[in-house]
C-alpha positions as CSV (number, residue, x, y, z in Angstrom):
1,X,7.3,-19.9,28.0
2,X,6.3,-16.7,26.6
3,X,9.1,-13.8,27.3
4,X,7.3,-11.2,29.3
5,X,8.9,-8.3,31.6
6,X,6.5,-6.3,34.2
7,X,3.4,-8.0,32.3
8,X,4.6,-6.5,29.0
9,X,5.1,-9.2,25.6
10,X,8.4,-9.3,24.1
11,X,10.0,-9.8,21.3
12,X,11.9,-13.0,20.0
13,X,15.4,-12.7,18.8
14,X,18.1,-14.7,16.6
15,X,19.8,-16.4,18.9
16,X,22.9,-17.9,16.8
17,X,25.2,-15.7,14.2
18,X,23.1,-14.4,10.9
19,X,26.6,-16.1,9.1
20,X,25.3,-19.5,10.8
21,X,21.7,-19.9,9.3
22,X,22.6,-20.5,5.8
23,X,23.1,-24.2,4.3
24,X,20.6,-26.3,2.6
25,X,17.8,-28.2,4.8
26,X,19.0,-26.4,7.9
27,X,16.3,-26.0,9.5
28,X,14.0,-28.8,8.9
29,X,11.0,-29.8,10.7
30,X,10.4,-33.8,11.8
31,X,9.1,-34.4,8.3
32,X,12.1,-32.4,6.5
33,X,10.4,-29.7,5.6
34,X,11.8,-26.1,5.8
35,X,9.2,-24.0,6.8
36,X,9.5,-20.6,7.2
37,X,8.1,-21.2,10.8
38,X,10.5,-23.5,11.4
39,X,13.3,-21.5,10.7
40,X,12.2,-19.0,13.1
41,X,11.2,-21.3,16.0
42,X,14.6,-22.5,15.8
43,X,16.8,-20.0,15.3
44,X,14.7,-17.6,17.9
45,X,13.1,-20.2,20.5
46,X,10.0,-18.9,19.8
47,X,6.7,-20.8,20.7
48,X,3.4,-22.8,18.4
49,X,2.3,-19.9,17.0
50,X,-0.8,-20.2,18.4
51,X,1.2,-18.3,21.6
52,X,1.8,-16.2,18.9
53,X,0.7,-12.4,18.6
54,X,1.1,-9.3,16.8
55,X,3.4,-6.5,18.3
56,X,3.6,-3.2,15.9
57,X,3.7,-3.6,12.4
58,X,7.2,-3.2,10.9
59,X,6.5,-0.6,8.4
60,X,5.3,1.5,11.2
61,X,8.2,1.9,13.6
62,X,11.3,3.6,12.7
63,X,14.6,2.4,11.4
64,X,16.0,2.1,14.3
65,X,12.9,0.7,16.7
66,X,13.2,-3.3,15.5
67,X,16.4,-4.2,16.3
68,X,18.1,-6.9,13.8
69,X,17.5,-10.5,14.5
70,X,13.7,-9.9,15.5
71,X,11.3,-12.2,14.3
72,X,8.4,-10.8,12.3
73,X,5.3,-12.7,10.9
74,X,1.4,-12.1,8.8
75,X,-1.1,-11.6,10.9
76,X,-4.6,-11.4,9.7
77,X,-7.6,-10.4,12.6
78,X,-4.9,-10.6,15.2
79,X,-4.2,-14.2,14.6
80,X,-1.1,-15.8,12.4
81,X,-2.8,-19.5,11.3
82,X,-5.1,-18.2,8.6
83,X,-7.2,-20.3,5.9
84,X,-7.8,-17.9,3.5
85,X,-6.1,-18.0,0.1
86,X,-3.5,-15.2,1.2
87,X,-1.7,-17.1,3.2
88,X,0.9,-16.7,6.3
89,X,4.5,-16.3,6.5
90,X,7.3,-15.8,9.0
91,X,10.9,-14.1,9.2
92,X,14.0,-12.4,10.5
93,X,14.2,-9.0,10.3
94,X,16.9,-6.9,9.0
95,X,16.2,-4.0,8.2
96,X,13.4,-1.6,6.5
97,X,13.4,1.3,4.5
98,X,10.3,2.9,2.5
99,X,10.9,0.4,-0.5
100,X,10.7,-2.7,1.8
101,X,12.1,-5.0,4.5
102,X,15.1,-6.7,3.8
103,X,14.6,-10.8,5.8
104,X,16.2,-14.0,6.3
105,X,13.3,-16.7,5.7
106,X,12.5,-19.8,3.9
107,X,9.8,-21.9,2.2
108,X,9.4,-25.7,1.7
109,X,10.3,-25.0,-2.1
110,X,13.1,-23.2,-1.1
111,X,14.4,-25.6,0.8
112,X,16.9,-22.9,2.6
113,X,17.4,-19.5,4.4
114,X,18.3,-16.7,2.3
115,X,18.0,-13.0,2.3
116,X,15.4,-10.8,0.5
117,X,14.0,-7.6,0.0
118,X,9.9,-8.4,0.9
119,X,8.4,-5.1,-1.5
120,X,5.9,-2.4,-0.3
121,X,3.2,-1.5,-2.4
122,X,1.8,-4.5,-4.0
123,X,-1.1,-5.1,-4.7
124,X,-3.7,-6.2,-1.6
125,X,-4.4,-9.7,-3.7
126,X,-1.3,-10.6,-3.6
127,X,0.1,-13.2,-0.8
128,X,0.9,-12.1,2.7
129,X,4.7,-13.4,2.3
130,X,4.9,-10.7,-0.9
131,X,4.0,-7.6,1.0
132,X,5.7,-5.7,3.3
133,X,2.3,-3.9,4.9
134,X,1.4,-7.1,6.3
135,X,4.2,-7.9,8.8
136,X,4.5,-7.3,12.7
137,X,7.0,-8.0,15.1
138,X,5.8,-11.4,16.7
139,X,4.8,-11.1,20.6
């Protein structure tokens, strides 16, 4: 169920210690895979995300708005499952400065959480996952 308080959407949080997502395969789906939605479903208990929706975008809201732990996601038109060559991706948020935000995530080729700086200013061909502009606080 989605979380909601007085009719208003909120946020989805890391709900184990940042020290416990690390370790190879950790967060696997059915088929093994590490998806970066994976990862966040289970570490936040967040829906599909097609209950998913866009809160403000991360590079919008102060330092000190997005509290740590939050999961953040691409959305394109308001929606996060896009077809386009640009992709999707999905995170924990750290923290965020003017250079970038700093994540826990993963990718199938990855294979495993790890931190990383996602840049701001690149380039609007590049994917989603690369660009820091393109990431809200799911809802």
């Amino acid at each position: 169920m989605h979380p909601v308080t007085m009719g208003v959407r909120m946020a989805y949080l890391l709900q184990i210690s940042e020290a416990d997502v690390f370790g190879r395969g950790r967060f696997a789906n059915a088929k093994g895979n590490t998806e970066c939605v994976e990862f966040v479903r289970q570490a936040t208990g967040a829906p599909q995300t097609a209950s998913w929706h866009p809160g403000r975008r991360v590079m919008e809201c102060g330092s000190d708005e997005i509290a740590r732990g939050t999961a953040i996601a691409t959305f394109a038109d308001g929606k996060y499952n896009v077809t386009d060559d640009l992709g999707q991706h999905a995170a924990i948020y750290l923290s965020h400065s003017e250079a970038g935000i700093e994540v826990l995530d993963q990718w199938n080729k990855q294979g495993e959480v790890r931190q990383r700086t996602i840049r701001t200013g690149q380039s609007v061909t590049r994917r989603r996952s690369n660009r820091a502009e393109c990431f809200y606080i799911i809802e």
